[in-house]
C-alpha positions in Angstrom: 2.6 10.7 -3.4 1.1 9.3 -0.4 -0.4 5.4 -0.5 -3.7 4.2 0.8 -5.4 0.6 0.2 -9.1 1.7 -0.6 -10.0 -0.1 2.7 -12.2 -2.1 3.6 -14.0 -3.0 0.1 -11.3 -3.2 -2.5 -9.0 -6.1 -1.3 -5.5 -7.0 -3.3 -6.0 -10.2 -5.3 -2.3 -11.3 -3.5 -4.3 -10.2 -0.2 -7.0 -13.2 -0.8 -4.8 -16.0 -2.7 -5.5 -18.8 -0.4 -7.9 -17.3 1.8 -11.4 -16.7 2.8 -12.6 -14.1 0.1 -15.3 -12.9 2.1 -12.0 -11.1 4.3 -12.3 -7.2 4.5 -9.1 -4.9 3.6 -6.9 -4.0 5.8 -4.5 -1.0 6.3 -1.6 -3.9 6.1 -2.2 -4.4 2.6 -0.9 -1.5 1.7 2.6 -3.0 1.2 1.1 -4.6 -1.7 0.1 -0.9 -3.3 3.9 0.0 -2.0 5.0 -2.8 -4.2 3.2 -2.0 -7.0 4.7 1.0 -7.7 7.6 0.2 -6.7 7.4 -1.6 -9.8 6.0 0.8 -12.1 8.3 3.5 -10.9 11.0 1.6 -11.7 12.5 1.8 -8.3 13.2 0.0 -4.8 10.2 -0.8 -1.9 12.5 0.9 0.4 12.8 3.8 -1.7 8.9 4.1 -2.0 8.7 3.1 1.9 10.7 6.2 2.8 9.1 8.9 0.1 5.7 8.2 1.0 6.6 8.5 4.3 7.7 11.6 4.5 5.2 13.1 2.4 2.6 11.5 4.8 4.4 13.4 7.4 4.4 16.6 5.7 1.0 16.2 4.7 0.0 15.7 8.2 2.5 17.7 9.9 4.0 15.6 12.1 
């Protein structure tokens, strides 16, 4: 599993609480797709953090 944020036209509802809603996504958010399935998964954000990364870096070969 890798994460991405559907950037820039699907922004996280947490991303725009209190903000301009005309604001585009950002790569950034995507600690709020981390978090979300850290809690479907049942598991830690540092455990997603360090799974995703290193399938990113398999993917990409780096």
């Amino acid at each position: 599993m890798v994460l991405e944020t559907d950037s820039p036209y699907l922004i996280p509802p947490q991303a725009v609480a209190g903000s301009d809603p005309t604001t585009r996504n950002e790569p950034v958010f995507v600690r709020f797709v981390a978090k979300e399935v850290a809690r479907i998964k049942g598991v830690s954000l540092d455990e997603v953090g360090e799974i995703t990364t290193k399938n990113a870096k398999r993917l990409l070969r780096i």
